[in-house]
N, C-alpha and C positions, 0 to 999 in steps of 0.2 A: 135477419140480424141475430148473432151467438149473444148469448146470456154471458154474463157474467161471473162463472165458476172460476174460472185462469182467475180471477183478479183475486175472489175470495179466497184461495188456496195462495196466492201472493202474498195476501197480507198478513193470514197466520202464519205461511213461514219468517215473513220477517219478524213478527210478533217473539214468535222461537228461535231466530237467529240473532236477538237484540236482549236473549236471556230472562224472557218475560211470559206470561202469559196476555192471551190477546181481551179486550174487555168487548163484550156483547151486550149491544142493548134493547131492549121491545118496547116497542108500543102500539097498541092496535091503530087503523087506519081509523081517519073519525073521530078520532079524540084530542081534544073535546071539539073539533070543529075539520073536517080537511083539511083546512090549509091551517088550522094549529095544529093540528097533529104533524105535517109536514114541516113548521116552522118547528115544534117540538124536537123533532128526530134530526133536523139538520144541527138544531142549538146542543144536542149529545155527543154529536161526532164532532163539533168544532170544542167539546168541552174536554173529547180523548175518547169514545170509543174508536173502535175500530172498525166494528161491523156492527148493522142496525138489524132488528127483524123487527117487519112490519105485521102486526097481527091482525086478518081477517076475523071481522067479530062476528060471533054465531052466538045463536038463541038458548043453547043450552050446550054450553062447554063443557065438557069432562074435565080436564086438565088445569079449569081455570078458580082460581079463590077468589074468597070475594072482593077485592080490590079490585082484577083485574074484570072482573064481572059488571060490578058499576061502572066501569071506563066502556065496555062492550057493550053495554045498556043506553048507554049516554048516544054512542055513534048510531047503533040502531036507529033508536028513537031521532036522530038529528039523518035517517032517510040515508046511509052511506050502503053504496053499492061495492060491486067487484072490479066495474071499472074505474071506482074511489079509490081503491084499495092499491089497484094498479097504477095509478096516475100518480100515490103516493108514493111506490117504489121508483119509478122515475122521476119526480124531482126532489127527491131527496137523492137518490142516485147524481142526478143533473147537478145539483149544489154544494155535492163534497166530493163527489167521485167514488166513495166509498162503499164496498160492498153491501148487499142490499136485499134482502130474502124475505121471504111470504113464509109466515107460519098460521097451517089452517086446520082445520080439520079436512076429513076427505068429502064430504058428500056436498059442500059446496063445489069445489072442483069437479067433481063426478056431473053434477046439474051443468056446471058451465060449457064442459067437456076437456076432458084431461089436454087433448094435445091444442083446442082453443089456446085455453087457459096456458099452459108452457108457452105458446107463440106470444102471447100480450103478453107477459113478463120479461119474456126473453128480448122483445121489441123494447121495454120500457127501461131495460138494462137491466132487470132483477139479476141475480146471484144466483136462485135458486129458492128451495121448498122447504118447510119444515112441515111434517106431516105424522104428526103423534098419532093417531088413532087409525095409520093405513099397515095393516098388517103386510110383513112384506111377499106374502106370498099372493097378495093379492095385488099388488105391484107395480106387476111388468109392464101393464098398458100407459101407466105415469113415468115409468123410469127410461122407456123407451123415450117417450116422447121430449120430456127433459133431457135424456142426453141427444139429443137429436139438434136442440137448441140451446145447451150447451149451459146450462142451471144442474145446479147440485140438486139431489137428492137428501135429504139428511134425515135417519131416521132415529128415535129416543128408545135408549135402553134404560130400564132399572133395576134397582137392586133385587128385584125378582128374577132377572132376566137368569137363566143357569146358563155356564159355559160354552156350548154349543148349539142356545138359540143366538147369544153374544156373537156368534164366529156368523152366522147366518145372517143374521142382522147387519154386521160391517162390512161384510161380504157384497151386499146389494146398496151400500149407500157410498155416499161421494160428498164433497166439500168437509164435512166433519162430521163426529158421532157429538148427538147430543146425548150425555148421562144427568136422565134425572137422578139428584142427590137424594133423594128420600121416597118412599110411597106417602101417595097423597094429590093435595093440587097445588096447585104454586099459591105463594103468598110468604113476606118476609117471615125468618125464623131466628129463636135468638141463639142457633149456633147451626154451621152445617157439617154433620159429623161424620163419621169415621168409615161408614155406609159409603159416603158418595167417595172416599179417597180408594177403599176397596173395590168400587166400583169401576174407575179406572184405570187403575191396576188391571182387573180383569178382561177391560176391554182393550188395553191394550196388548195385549199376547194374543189377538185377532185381528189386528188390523194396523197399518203404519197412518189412518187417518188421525187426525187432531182430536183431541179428545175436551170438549168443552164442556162445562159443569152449570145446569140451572136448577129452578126449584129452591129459592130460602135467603140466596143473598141479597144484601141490603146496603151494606155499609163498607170502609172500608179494611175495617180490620176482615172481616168475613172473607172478604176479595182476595189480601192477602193470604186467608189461611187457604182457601181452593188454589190462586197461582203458584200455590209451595209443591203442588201436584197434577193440577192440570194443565192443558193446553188452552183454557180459554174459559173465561167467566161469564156467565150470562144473568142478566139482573132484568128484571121486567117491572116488580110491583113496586117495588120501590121509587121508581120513574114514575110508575101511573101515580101512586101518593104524592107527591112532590105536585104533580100538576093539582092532583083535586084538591089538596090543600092551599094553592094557590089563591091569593086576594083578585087576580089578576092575569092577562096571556101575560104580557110582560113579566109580572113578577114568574109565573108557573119557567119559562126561559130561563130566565135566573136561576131559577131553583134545577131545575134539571141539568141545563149546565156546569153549576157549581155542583151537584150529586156526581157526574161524570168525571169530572176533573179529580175530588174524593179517591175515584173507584178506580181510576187510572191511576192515581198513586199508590193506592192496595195492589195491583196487579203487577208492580214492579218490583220483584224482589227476588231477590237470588237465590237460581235453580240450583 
């Protein structure tokens, strides 16, 4: 069975052809329970994203602040595996149709085995990879494998990145460039500035992929200020806060859906 990259590349072109940017949401798998995490991610896309990534929790994230950390902590400790994670991307995949990507570090993949792991995604309907900390010269044996079964690749630049690792980096990736907006980890910020609009700007004179923006946003004025330049917003802690501050699964649904709905109105404004 082919993964689902045609569909992901579908629905940001329409996202772009309906004069918007497309809204991206995360949640790691496991939180705060499998099937609320899956009930979580399906209650996001029915509230307006567009595409979901599902985050494999690891023991010691680079990339991740501390919000997203205590939601990774939480799945750990509540026993979630790879094949949780996988099971996550299809039925939430299975419940909205919606595109549907794994964002991990590499050494869990590497453990499972690269082209395993591409086959159960690609079987579960995944989208594709988010893979922050795989340098891409180190690669090929994932990129093969994913395109093989038919999942994006998607690799994060930042504002360190200079000009022509930029071109090298778009050069090897597929579905979209994700641009982190600032150096640092993720976790909301009270502005995302002028770094992540220059950033792509830069990445786009390397590449006709879509160009999506995470790292900081929260709310939806912020949404709006990235869709005024990006191709696509990407929100993660903000979701996870909404759940932990929940009384409740029910109420935590509530709250992420109506955050969705928010960010989806931020993301609509004219290019």
């Amino acid at each position: 069975m082919a993964g689902n990259l045609e569909l992901l590349s579908s629905v940001l072109g329409r996202a772009r052809s309906e004069g918007r940017a497309a809204l991206v949401g995360y949640l790691p798998a496991g939180f705060p329970t499998v099937d609320g995490g899956v009930a979580a991610m399906t209650a996001m896309i029915e509230g307006g994203c567009d595409v979901v990534e599902v985050g494999l929790p690891h023991s010691d994230p680079v990339l991740d602040g501390p919000v997203i950390q205590t939601a990774d902590d939480i799945a750990l400790r509540g026993g979630v595996k790879i094949r949780d994670v996988i099971r996550t991307v299809g039925e939430v995949h299975t419940a909205t149709g919606a595109p549907i990507l794994c964002m991990t570090y590499w050494n869990p993949v590497d453990r499972y085995g690269p082209e395993r792991f591409a086959a159960d995604l690609a079987e579960a309907g995944g989208a594709g990879c988010i893979l922050p900390d795989l340098p891409v010269e180190e690669s090929e044996v994932w990129r093969k494998a994913a395109e093989q079964h038919g999942l994006a690749t998607v690799f994060v630049v930042a504002p360190s990145s200079r000009d022509e690792r930029l071109a090298k980096i778009t050069a090897a990736g597929s579905g979209f460039v994700y641009a982190a907006s600032l150096m640092g980890v993720t976790g909301t910020r009270e502005s995302v500035g002028q770094e992540a609009r220059e950033l792509v700007e830069r990445t786009r004179t390397t590449t006709e992929l879509p160009v999506c923006v995470g790292l900081g946003v929260s709310n939806a004025v912020q949404a709006r200020e990235v869709a005024a330049f990006a191709d696509g917003v990407i929100v993660g802690s903000a979701f996870v806060q909404r759940l932990l501050d929940a009384d409740d699964h029910e109420a935590g649904l509530r709250a992420v859906r109506q955050l969705a709905g928010e960010l989806a109105e931020g993301v609509r404004v004219a290019r």
